[in-house]
PDB file of the backbone (N, CA, C, O) and the ligand in Angstrom, with CONECT records:
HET     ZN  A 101       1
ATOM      1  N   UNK A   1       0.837  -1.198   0.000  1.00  0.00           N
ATOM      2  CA  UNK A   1       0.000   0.000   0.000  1.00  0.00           C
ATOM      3  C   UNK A   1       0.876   1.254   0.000  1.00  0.00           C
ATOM      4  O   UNK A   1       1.604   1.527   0.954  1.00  0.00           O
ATOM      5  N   UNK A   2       0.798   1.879  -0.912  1.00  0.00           N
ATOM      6  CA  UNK A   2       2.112   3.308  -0.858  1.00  0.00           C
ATOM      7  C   UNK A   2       1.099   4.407  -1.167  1.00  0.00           C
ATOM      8  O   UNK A   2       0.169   4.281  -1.963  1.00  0.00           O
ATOM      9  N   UNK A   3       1.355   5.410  -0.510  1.00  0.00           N
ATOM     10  CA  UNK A   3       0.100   6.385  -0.677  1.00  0.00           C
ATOM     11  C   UNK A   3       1.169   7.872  -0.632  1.00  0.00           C
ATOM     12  O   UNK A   3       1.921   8.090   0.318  1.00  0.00           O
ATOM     13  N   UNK A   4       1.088   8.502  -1.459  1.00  0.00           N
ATOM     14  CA  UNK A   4       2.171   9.735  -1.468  1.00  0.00           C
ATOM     15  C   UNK A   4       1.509  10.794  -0.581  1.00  0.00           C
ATOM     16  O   UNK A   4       0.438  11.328  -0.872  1.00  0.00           O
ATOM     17  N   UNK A   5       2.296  11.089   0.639  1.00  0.00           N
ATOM     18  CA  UNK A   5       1.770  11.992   2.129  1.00  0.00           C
ATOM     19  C   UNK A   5       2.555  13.401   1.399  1.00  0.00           C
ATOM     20  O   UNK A   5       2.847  14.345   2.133  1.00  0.00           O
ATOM     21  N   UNK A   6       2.863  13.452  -0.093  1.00  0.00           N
ATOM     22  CA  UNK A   6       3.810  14.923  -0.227  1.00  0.00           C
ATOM     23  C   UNK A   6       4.971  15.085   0.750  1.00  0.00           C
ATOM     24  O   UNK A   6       5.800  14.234   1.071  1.00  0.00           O
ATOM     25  N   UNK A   7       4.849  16.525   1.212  1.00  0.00           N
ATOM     26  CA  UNK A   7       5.673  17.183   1.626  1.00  0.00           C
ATOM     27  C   UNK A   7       5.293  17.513   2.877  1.00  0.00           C
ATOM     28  O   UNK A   7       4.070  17.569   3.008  1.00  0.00           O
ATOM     29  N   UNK A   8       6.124  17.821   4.133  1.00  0.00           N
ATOM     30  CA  UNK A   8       6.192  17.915   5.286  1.00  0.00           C
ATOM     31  C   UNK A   8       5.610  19.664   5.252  1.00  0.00           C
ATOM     32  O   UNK A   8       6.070  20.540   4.520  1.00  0.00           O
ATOM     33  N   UNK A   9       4.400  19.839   6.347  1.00  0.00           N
ATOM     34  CA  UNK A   9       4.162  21.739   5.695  1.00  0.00           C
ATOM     35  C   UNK A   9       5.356  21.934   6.504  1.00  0.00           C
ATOM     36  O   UNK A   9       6.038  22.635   5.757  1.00  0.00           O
ATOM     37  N   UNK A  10       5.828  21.807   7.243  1.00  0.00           N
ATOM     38  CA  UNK A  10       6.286  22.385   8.465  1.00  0.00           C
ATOM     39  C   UNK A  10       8.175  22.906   7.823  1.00  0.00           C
ATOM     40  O   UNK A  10       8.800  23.959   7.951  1.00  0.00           O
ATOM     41  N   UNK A  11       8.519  21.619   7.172  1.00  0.00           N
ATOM     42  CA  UNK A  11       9.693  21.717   6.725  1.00  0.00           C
ATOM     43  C   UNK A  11      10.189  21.810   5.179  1.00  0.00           C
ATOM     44  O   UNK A  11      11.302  22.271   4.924  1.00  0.00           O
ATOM     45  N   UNK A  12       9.337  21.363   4.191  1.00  0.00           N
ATOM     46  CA  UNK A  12       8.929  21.227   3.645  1.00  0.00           C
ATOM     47  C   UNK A  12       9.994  19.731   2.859  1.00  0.00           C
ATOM     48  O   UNK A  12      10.279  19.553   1.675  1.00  0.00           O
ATOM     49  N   UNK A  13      10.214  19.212   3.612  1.00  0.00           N
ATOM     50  CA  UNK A  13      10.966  17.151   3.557  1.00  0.00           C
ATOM     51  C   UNK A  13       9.704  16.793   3.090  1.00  0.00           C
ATOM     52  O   UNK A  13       8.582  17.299   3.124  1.00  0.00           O
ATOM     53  N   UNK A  14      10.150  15.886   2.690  1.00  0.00           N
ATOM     54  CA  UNK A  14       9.037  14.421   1.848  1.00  0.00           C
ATOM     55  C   UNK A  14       8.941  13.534   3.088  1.00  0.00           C
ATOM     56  O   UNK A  14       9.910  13.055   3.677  1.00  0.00           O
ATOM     57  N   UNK A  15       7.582  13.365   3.432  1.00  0.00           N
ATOM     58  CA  UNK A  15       7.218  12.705   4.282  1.00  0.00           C
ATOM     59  C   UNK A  15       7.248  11.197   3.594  1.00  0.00           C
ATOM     60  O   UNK A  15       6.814  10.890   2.483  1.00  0.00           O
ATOM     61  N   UNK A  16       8.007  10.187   4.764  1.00  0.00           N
ATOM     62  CA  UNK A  16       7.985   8.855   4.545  1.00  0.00           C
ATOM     63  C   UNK A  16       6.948   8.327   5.196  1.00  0.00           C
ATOM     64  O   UNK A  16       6.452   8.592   6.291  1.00  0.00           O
ATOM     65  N   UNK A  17       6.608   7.297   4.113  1.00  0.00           N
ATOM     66  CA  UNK A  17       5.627   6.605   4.735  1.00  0.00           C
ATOM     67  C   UNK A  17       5.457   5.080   5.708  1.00  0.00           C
ATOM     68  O   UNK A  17       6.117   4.072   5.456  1.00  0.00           O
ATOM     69  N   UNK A  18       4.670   5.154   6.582  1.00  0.00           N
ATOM     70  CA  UNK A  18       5.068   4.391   7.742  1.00  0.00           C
ATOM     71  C   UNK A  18       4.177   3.823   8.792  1.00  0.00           C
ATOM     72  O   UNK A  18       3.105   4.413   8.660  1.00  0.00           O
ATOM     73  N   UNK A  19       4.067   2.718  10.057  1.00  0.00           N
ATOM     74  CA  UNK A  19       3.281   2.396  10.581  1.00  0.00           C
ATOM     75  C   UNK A  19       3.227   3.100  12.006  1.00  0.00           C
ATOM     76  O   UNK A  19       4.157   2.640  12.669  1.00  0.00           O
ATOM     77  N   UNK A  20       2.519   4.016  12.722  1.00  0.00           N
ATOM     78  CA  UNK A  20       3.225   4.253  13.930  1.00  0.00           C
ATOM     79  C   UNK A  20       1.863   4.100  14.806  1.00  0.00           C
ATOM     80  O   UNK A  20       0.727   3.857  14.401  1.00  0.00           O
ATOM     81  N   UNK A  21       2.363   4.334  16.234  1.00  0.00           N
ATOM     82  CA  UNK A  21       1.616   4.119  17.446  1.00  0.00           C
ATOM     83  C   UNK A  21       1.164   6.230  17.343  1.00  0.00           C
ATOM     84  O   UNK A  21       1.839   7.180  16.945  1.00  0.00           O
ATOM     85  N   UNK A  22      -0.379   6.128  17.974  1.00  0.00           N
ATOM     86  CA  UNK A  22      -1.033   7.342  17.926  1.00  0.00           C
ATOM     87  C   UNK A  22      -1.667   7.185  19.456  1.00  0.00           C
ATOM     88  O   UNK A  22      -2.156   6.152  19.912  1.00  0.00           O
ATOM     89  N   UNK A  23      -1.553   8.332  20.064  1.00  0.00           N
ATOM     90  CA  UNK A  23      -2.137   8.072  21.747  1.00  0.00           C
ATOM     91  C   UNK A  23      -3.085   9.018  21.791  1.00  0.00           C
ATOM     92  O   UNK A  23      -3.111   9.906  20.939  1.00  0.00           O
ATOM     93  N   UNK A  24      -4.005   8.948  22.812  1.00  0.00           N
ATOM     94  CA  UNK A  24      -5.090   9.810  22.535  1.00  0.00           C
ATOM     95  C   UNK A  24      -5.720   9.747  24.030  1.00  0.00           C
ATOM     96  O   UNK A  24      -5.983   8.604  24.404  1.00  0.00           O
ATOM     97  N   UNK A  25      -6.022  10.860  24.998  1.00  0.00           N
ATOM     98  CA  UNK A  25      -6.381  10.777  26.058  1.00  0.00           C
ATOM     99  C   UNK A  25      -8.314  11.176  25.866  1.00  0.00           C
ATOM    100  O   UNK A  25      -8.789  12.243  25.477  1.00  0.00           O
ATOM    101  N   UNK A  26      -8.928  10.164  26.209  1.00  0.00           N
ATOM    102  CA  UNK A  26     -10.384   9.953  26.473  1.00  0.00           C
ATOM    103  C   UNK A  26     -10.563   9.643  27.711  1.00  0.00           C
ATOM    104  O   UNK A  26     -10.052   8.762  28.402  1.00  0.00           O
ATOM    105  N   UNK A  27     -11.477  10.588  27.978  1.00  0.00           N
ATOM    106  CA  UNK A  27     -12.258  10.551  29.582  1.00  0.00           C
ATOM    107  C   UNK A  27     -11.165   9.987  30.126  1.00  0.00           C
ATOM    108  O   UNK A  27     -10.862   8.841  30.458  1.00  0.00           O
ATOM    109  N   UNK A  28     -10.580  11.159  30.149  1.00  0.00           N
ATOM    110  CA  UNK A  28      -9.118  10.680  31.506  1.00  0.00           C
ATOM    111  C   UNK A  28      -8.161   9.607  31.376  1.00  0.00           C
ATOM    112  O   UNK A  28      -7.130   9.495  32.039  1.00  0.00           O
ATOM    113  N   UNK A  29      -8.631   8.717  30.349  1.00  0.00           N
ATOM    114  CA  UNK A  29      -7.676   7.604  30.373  1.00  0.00           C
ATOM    115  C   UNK A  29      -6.837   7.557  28.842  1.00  0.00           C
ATOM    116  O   UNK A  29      -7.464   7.445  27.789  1.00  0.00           O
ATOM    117  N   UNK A  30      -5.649   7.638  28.882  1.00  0.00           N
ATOM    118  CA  UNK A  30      -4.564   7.339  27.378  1.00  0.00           C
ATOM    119  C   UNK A  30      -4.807   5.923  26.999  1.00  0.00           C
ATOM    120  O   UNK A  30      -4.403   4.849  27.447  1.00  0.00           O
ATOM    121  N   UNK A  31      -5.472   6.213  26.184  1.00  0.00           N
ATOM    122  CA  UNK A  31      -5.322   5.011  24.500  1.00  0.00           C
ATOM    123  C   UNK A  31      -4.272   5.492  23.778  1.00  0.00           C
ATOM    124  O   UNK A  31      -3.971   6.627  23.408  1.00  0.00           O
ATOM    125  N   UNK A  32      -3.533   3.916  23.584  1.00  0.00           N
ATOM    126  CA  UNK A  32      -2.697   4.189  22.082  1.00  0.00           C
ATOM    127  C   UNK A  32      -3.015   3.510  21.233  1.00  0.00           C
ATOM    128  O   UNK A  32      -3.431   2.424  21.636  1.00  0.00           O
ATOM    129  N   UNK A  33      -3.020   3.665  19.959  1.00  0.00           N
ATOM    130  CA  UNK A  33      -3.491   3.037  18.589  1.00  0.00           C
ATOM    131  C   UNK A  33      -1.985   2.683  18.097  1.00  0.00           C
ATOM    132  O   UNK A  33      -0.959   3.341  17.929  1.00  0.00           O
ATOM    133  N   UNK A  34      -2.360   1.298  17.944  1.00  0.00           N
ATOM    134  CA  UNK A  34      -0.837   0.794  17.292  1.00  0.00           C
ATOM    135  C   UNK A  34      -1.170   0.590  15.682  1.00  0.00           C
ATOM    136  O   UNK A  34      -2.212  -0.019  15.441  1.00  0.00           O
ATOM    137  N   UNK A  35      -0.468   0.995  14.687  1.00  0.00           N
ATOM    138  CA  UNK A  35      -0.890   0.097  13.491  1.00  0.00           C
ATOM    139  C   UNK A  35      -1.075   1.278  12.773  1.00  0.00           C
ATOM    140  O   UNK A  35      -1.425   1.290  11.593  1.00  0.00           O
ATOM    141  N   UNK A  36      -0.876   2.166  13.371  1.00  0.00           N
ATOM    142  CA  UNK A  36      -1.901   3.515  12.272  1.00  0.00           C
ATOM    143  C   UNK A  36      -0.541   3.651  10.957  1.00  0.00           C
ATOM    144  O   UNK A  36       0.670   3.725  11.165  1.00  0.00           O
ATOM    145  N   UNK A  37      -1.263   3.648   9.634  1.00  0.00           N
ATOM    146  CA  UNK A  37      -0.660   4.495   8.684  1.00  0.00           C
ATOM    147  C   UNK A  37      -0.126   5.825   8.780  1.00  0.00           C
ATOM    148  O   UNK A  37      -0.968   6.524   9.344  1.00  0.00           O
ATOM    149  N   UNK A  38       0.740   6.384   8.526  1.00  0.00           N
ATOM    150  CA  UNK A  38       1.029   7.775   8.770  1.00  0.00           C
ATOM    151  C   UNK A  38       1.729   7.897   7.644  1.00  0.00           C
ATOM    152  O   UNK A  38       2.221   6.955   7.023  1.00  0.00           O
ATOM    153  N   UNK A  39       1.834   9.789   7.165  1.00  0.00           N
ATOM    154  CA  UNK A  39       3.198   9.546   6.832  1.00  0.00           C
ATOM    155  C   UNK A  39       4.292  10.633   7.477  1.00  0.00           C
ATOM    156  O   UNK A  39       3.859  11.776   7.622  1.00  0.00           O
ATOM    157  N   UNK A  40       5.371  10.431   7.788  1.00  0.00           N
ATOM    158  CA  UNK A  40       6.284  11.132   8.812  1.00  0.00           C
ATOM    159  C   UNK A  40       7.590  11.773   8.568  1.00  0.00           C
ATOM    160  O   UNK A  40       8.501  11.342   7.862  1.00  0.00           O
ATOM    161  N   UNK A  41       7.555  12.697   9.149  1.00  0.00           N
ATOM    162  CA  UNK A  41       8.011  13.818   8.369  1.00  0.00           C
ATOM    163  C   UNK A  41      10.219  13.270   9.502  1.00  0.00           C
ATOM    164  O   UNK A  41      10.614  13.416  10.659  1.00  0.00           O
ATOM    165  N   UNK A  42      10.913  12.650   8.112  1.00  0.00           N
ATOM    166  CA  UNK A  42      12.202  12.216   8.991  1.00  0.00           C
ATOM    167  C   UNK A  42      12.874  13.377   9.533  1.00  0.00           C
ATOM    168  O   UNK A  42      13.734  13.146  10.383  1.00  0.00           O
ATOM    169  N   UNK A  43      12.608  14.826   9.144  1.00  0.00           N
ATOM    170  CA  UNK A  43      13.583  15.942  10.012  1.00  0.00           C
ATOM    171  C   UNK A  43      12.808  16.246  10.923  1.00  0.00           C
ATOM    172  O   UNK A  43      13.250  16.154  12.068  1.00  0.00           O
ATOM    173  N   UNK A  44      11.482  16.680  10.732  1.00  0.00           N
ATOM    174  CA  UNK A  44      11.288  17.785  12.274  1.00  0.00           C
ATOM    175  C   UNK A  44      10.128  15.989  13.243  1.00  0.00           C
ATOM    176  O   UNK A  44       9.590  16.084  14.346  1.00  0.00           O
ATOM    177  N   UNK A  45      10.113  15.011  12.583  1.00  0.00           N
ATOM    178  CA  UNK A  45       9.106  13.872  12.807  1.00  0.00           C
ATOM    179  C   UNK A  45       8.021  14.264  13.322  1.00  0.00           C
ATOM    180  O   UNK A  45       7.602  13.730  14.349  1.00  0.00           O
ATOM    181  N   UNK A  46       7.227  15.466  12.591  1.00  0.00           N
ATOM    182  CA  UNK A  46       5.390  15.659  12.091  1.00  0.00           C
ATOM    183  C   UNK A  46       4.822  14.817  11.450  1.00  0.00           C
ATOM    184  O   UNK A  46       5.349  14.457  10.397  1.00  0.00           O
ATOM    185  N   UNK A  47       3.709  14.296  11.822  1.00  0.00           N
ATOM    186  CA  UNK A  47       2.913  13.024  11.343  1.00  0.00           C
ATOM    187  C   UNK A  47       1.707  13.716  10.798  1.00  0.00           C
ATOM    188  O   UNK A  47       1.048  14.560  11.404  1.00  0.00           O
ATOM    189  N   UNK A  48       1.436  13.160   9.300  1.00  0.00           N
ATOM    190  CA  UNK A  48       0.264  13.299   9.033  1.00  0.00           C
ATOM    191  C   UNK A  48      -0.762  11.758   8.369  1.00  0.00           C
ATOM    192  O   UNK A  48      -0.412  10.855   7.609  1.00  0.00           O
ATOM    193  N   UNK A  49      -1.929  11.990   8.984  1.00  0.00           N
ATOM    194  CA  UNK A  49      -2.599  10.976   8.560  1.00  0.00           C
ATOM    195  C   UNK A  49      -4.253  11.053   8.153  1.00  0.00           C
ATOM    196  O   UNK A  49      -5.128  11.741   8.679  1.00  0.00           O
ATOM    197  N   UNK A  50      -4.369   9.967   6.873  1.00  0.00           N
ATOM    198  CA  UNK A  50      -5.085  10.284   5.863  1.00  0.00           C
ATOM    199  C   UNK A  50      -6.486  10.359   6.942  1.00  0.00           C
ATOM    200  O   UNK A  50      -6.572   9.960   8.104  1.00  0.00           O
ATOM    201  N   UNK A  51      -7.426  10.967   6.148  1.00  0.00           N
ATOM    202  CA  UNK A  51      -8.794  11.501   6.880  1.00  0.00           C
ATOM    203  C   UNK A  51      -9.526  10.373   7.015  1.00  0.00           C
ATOM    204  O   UNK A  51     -10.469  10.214   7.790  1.00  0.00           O
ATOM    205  N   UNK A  52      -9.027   9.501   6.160  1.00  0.00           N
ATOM    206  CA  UNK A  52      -9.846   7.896   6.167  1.00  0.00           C
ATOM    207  C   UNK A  52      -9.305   7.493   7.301  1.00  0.00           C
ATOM    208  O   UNK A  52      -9.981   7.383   8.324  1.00  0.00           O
ATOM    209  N   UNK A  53      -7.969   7.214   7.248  1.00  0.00           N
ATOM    210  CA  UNK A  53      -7.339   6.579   8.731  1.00  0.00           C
ATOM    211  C   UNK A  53      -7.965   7.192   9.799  1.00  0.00           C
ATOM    212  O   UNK A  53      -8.448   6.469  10.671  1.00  0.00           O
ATOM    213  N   UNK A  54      -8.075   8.858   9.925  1.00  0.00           N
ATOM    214  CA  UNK A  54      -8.360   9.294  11.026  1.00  0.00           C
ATOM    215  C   UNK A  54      -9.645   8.908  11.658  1.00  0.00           C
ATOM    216  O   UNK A  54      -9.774   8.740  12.871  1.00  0.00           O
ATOM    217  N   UNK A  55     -11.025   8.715  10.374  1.00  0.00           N
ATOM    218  CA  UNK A  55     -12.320   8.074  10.421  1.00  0.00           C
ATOM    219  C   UNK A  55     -12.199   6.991  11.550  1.00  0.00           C
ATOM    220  O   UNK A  55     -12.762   6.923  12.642  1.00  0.00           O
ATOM    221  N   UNK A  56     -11.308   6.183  10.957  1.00  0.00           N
ATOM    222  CA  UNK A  56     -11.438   4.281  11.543  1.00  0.00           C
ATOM    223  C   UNK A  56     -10.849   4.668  12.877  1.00  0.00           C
ATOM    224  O   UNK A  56     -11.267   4.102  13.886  1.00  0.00           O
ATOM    225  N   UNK A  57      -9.665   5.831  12.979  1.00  0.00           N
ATOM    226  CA  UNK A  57      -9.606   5.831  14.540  1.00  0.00           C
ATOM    227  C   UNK A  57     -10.748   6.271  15.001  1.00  0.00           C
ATOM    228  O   UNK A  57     -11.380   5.548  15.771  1.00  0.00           O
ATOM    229  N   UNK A  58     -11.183   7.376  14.677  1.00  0.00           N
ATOM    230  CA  UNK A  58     -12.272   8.332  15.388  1.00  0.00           C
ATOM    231  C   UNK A  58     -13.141   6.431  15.821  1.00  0.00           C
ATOM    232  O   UNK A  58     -12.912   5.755  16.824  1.00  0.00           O
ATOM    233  N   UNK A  59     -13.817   6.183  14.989  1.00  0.00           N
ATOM    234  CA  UNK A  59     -14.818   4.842  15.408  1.00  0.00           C
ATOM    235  C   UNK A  59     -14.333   4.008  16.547  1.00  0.00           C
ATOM    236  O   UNK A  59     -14.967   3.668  17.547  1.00  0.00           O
ATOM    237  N   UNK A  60     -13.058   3.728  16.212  1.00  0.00           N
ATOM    238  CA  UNK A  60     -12.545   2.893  17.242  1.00  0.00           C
ATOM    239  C   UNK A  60     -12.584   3.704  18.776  1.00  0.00           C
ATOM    240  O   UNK A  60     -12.413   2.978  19.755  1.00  0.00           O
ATOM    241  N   UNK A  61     -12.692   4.431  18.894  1.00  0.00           N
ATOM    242  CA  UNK A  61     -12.368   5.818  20.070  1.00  0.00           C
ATOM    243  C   UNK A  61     -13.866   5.924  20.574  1.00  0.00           C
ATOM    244  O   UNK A  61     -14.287   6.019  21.727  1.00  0.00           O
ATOM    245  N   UNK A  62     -14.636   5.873  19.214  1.00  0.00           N
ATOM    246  CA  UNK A  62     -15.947   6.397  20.286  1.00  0.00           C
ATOM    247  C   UNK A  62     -16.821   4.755  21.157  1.00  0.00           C
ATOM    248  O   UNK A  62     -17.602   4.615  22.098  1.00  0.00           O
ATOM    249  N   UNK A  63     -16.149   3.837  20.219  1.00  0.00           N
ATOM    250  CA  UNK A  63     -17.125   2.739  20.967  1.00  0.00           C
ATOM    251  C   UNK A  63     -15.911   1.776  21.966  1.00  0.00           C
ATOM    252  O   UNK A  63     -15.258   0.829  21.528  1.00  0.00           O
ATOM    253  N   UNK A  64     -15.857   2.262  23.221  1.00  0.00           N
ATOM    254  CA  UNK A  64     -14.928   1.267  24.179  1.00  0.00           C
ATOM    255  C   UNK A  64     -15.032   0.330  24.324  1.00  0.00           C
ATOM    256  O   UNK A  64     -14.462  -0.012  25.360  1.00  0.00           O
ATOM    257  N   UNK A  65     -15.600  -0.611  23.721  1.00  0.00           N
ATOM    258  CA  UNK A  65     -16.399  -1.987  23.860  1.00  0.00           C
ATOM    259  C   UNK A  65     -15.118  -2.903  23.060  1.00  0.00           C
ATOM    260  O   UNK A  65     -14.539  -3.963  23.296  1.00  0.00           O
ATOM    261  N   UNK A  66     -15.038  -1.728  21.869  1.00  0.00           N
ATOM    262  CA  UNK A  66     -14.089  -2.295  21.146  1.00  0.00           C
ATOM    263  C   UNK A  66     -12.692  -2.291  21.455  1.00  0.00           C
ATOM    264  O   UNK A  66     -12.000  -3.162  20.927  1.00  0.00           O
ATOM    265  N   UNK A  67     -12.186  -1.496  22.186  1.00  0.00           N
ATOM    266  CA  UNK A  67     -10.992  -2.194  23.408  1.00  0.00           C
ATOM    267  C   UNK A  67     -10.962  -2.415  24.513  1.00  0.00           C
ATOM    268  O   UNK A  67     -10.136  -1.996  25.323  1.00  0.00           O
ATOM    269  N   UNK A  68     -12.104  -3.293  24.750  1.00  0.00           N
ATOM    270  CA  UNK A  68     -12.052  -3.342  26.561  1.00  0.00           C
ATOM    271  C   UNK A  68     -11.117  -4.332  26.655  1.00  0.00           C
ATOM    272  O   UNK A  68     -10.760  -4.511  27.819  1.00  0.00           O
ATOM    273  N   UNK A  69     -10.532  -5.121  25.760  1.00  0.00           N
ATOM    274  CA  UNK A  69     -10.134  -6.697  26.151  1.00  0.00           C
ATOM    275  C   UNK A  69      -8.255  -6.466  25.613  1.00  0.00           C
ATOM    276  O   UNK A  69      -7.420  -7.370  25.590  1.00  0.00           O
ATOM    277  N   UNK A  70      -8.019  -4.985  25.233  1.00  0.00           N
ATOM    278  CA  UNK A  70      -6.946  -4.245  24.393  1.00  0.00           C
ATOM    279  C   UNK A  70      -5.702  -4.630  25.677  1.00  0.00           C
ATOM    280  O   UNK A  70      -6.051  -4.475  26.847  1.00  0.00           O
ATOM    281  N   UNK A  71      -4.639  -5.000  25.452  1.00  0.00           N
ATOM    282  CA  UNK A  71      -3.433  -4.863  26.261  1.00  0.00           C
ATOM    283  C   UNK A  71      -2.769  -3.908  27.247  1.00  0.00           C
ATOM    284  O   UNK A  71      -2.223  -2.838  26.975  1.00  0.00           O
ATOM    285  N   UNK A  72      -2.935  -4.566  28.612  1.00  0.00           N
ATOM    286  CA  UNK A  72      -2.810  -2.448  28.717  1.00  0.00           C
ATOM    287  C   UNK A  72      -1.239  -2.704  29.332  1.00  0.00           C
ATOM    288  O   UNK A  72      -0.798  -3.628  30.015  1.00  0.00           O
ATOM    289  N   UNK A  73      -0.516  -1.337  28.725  1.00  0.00           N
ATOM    290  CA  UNK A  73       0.918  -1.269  29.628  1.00  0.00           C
ATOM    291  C   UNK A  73       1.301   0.237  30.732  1.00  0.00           C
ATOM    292  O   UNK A  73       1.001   1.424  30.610  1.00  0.00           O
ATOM    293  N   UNK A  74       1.927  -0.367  31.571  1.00  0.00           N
ATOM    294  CA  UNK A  74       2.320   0.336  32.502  1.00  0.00           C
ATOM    295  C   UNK A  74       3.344   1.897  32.288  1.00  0.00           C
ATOM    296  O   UNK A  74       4.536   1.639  32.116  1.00  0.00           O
ATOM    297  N   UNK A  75       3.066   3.089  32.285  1.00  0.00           N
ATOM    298  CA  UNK A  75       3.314   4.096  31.681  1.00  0.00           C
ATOM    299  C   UNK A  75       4.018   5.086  32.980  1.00  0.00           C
ATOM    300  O   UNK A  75       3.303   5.629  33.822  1.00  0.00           O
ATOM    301  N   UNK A  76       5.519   5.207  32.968  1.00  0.00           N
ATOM    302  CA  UNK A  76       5.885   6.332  33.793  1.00  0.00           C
ATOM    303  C   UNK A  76       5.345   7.709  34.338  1.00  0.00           C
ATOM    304  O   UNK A  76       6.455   8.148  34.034  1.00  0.00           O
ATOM    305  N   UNK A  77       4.820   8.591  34.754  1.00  0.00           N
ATOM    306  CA  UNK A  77       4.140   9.922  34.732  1.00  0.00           C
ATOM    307  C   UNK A  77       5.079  10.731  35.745  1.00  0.00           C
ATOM    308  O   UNK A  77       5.123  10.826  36.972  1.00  0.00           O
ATOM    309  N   UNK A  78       5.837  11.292  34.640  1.00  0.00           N
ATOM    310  CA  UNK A  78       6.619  12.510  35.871  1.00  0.00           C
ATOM    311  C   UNK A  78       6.264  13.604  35.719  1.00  0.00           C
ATOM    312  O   UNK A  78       5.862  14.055  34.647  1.00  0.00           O
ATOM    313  N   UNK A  79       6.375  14.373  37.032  1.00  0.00           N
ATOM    314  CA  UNK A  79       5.553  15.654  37.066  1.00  0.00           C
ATOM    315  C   UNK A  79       7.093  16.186  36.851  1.00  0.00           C
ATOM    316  O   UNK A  79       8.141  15.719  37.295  1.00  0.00           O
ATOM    317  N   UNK A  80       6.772  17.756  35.698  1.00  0.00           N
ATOM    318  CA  UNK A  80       7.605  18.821  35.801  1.00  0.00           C
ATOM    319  C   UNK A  80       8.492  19.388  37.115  1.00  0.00           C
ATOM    320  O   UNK A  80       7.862  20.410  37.387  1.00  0.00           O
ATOM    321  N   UNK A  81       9.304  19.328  37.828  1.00  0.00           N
ATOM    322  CA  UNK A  81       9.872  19.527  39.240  1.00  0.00           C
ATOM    323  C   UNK A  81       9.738  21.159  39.172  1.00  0.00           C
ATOM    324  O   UNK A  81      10.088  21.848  40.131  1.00  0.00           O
TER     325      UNK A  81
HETATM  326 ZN    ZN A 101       9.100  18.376   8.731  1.00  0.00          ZN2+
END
């Protein structure tokens, strides 16, 4: 599947295309989405992803049913000193 993501706006690099993890805090709790298409920008690493991809996350996000049974891992949280 190769899908041309252009150019990075930010830098203006050719974004490579790629699989990455996307996190997303809902009602207090961080989901990460593993698997997502992106494409990523190798100098400043800005991610952009297609409006379709963003769709299938958005769905996956609004119904929790569909990761209740999802892997969960243990996540450091340091506060700013
Ligand atoms: Zn860039």
């Amino acid at each position: 599947m190769k899908y041309n993501y252009g150019e990075c706006e930010i830098c203006n690099t050719k974004l490579v295309s790629k699989k990455v993890k996307q996190d997303f805090w809902i009602r207090g709790k961080l989901v990460v989405i593993d698997g997502v298409p992106a494409g990523v920008c190798p100098r400043c690493g800005a991610k952009i992803v297609r409006s379709e991809v963003g769709k299938r996350i958005a769905k996956i996000l609004e119904s929790p049913r569909k990761w209740s049974k999802a892997p969960i891992i243990r996540v450091p949280v340091v506060e700013l000193p």
